[in-house]
N, C-alpha and C positions, 0 to 999 in steps of 0.2 A: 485732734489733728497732729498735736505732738509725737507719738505714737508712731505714725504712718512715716516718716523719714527714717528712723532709729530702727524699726521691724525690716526697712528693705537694705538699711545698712548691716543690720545684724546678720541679714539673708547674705550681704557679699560677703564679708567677712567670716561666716560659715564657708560658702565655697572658697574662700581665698585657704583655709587651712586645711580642706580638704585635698586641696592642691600639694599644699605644702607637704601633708602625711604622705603624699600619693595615691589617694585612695580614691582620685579621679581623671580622665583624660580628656582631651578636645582635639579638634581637628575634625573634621567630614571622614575621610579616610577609614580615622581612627575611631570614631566613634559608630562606624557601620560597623568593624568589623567587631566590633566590641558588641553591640546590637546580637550581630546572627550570632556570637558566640554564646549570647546567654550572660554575659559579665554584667550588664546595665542594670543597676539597683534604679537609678532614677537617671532620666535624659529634662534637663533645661535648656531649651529653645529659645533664644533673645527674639523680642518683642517686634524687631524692628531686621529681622534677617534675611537672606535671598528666602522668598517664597518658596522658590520650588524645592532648596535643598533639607529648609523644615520640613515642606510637606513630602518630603522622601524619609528622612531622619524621623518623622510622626509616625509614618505609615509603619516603615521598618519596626517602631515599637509598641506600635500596637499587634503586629503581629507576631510577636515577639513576647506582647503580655506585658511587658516594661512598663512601668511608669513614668510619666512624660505631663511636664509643665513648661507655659510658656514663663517667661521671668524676665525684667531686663530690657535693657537693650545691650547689641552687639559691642561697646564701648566699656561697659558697666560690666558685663562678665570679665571682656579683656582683661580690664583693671583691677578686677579680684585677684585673678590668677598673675599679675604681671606679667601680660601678652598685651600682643596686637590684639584687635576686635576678633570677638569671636562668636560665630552664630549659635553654638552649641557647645555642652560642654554634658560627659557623662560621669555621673557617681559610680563607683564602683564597689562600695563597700557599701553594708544592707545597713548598717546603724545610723550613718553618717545620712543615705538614702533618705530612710523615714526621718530623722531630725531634720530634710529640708521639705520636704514633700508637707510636713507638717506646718512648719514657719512659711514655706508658701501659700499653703491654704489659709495660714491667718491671714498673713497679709493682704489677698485679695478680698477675705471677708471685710477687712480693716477698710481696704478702699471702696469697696462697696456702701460699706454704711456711711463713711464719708460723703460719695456723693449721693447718698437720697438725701443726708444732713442740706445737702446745698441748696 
């Protein structure tokens, strides 16, 4: 259980530097048009955001081919990047991409086996 705090801390703290390089953007707006353009290495969706603009920001990336994880809540992105809440947030750069797409997938394995542990 130690584990599972420190893995979703290390996941903010990844996106908070990716912020910082630049090598990611947020906003609706900005992350549609980043979407059609082909720029989204990976799209992070907060856990807890307006439904319908996930499920437009999902849609747009899968048809798009993008990679796309939910992550978070809208508070807990914010705070990575020092923003307001934020429902979504896109990587832009393909290294940075695969280094979270992969620590997200730990991480839900991580909380998976936690709860059948319970």
């Amino acid at each position: 259980m130690k584990d599972k705090p420190a893995t979703k801390q290390r996941i903010l703290s990844t996106i908070g530097l990716s912020f910082r390089a630049g090598l990611m953007t947020s906003g609706f707006d900005a992350i549609t048009l980043a979407l059609h353009q082909g720029a989204v290495e990976l799209l992070i969706v907060a856990t807890d955001g307006s439904e319908k603009q996930r499920d437009k920001l999902l849609r747009i990336a899968k048809e798009e081919e993008t990679a796309a994880r939910s992550f978070g809540t809208a508070e807990e992105l914010g705070q990575a990047i020092g923003k307001d809440n934020r429902i979504a947030i896109a990587i832009l750069d393909q290294g940075m991409g695969k280094k979270l797409l992969k620590l997200i997938d730990e991480n839900k394995k991580v909380e998976k086996s936690a709860e059948g542990a319970e």
